[in-house]
C-alpha positions as CSV (number, residue, x, y, z in Angstrom):
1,X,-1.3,-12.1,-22.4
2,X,-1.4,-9.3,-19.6
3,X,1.2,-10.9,-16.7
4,X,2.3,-9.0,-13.5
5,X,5.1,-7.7,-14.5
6,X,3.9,-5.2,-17.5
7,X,2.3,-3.5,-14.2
8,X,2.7,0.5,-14.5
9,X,1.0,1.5,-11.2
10,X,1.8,0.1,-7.5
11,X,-0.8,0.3,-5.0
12,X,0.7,0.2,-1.0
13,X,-1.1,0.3,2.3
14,X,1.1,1.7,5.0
15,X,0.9,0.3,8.4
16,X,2.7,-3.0,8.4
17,X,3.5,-3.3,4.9
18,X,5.5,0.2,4.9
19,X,6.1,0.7,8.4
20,X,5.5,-1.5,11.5
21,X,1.9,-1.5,12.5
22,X,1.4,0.0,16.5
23,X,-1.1,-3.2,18.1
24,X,-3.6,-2.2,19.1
25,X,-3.4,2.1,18.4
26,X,-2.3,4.0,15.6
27,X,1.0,5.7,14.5
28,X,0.3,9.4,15.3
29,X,3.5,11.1,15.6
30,X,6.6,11.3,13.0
31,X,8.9,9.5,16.1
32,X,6.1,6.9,16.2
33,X,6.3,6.4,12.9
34,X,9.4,3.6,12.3
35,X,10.0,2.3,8.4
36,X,10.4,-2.2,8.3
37,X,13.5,-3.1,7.4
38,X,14.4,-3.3,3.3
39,X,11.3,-1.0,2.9
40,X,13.3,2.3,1.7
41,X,15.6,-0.1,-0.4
42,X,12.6,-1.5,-2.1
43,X,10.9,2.3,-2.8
44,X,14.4,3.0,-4.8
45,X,13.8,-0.3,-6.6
46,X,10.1,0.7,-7.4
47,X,11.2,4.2,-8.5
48,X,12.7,2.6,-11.0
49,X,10.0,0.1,-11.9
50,X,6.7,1.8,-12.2
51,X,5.1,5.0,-13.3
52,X,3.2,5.4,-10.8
53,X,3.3,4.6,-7.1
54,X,0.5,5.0,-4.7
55,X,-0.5,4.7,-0.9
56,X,-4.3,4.0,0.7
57,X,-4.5,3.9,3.9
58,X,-7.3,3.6,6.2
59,X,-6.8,6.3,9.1
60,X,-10.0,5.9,11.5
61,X,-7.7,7.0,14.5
62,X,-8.7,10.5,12.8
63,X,-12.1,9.4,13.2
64,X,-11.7,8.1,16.8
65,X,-10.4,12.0,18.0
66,X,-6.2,10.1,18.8
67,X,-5.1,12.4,15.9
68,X,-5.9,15.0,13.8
69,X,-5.8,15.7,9.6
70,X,-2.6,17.8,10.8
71,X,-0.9,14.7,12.5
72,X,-1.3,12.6,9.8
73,X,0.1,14.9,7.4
74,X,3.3,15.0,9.8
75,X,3.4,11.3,10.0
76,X,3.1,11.5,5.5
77,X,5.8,13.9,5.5
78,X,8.0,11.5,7.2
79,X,7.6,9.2,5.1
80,X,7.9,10.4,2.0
81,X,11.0,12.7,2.8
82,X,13.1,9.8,4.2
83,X,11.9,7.7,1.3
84,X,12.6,10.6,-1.4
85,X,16.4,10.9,0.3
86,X,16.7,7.3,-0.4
87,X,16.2,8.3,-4.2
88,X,12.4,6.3,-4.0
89,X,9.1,8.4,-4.4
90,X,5.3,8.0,-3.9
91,X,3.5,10.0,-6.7
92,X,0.1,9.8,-4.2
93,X,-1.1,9.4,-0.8
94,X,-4.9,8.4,-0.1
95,X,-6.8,8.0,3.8
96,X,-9.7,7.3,5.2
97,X,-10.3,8.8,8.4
98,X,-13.5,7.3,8.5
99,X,-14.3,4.5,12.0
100,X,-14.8,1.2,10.3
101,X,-18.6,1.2,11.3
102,X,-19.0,4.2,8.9
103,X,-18.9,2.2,5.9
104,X,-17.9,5.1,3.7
105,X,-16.8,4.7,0.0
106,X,-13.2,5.5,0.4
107,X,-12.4,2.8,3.1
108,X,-11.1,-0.7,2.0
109,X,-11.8,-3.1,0.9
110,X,-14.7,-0.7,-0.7
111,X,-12.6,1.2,-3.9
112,X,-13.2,5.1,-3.2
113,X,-9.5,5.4,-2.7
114,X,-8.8,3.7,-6.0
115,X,-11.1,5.8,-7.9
116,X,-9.2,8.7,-6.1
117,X,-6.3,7.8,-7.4
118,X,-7.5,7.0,-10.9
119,X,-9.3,10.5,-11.1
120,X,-6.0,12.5,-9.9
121,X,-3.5,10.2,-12.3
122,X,-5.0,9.6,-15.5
123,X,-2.7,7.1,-16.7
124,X,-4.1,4.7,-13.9
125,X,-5.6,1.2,-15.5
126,X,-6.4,-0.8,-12.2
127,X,-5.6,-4.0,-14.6
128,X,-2.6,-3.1,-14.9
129,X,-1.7,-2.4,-11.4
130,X,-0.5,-4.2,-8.6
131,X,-2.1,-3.9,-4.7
132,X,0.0,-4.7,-2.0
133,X,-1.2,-5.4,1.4
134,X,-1.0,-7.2,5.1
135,X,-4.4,-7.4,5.6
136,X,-7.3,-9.2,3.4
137,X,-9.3,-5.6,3.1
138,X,-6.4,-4.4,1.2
139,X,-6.4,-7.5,-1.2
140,X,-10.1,-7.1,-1.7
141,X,-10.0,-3.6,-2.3
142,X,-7.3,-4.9,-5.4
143,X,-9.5,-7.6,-6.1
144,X,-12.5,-5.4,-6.5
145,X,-10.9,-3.1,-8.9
146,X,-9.0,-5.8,-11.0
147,X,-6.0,-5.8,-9.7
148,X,-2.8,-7.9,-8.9
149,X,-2.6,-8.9,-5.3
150,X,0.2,-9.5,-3.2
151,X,-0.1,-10.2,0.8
152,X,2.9,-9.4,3.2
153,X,2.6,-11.9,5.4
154,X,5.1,-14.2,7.6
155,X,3.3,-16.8,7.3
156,X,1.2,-18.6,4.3
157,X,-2.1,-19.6,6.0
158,X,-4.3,-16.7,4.2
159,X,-2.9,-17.3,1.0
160,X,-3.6,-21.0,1.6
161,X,-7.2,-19.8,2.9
162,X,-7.9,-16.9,0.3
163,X,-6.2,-18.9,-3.2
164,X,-8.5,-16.3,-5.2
165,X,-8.2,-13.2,-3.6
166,X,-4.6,-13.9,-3.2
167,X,-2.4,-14.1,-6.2
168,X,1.3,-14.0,-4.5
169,X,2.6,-14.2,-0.6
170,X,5.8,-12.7,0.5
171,X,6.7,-12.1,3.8
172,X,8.5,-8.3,3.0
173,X,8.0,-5.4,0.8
174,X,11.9,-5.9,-0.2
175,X,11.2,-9.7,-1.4
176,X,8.7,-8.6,-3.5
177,X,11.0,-6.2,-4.6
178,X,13.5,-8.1,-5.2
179,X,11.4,-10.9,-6.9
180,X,9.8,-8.4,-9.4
181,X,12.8,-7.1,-10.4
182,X,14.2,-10.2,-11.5
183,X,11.0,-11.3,-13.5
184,X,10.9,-8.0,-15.0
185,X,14.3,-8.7,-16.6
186,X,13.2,-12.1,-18.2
């Protein structure tokens, strides 16, 4: 029987599960652009932990005209060279820059970034894969493509509210972290 932790692939959204989310406006600048506590400690853990490691992110502030494909790429490269330094990796970054009243394929909850992903890494199985997210779009895009779904959150009201899109609740990338690393050593 197929549990969570034979997992290969990790799927991440970025604003407020990676770094914290800007209310109300969107991280458009490398200084905007500040990592949650525990979060480059738990990229390390998942270097070690999965084959593949992947972020989708739904960008409409490209869409809106407040950045450009060129600042988002600045904001990526942030990332990923602090996260690298810390000996962690992501094998594959995915946006939308699409406004949420577009409806287009590749922004969640629909799956276009999923099959993106899938299509570039070929070892992808989505049930075999684990979606993390802060929002319930990112749990129903992992929902809609079979996968394992875990909700940052500091508080458990969606989970209590969502039982079946939902299947764990912790309130930081670093707990998860920490909690999958201890069930992958049973």
């Amino acid at each position: 029987m197929r549990t969570m932790t034979d997992c290969k692939t990790l799927f991440l959204d970025r604003d407020g599960v990676i770094n914290v989310r800007k209310i109300d406006g969107y991280i458009t600048k490398p200084e905007e652009f500040v990592f949650i506590d525990g979060v480059l400690e738990a990229f390390t853990m998942f270097s070690r932990m999965f084959e593949t490691i992947v972020v989708v992110t739904n960008q409409q502030g490209i869409g809106k005209g407040l950045m450009s494909e060129d600042d988002f790429e600045k904001v990526t490269r942030k990332m990923t060279d602090e996260i690298s330094a810390r000996s962690g990796r992501v094998d594959g970054i995915f946006h939308c820059p699409y406004l949420a009243r577009e409806n287009h394929f590749t922004r969640k909850p629909s799956v276009g970034m999923g099959l993106q992903a899938r299509k570039r890494f070929k070892n992808i199985r989505f049930k075999d894969s684990i979606m993390i997210g802060d929002s319930l779009s990112d749990v129903v895009f992992g929902k809609h493509l079979g996968m394992y779904t875990v909700h940052i959150a500091p508080d458990a009201e969606q989970a209590r509210m969502h039982p079946r899109l939902i299947d764990m609740r912790f309130d930081s990338l670093l707990e998860f972290a920490k909690y999958f690393q201890d069930e992958k050593k049973i």
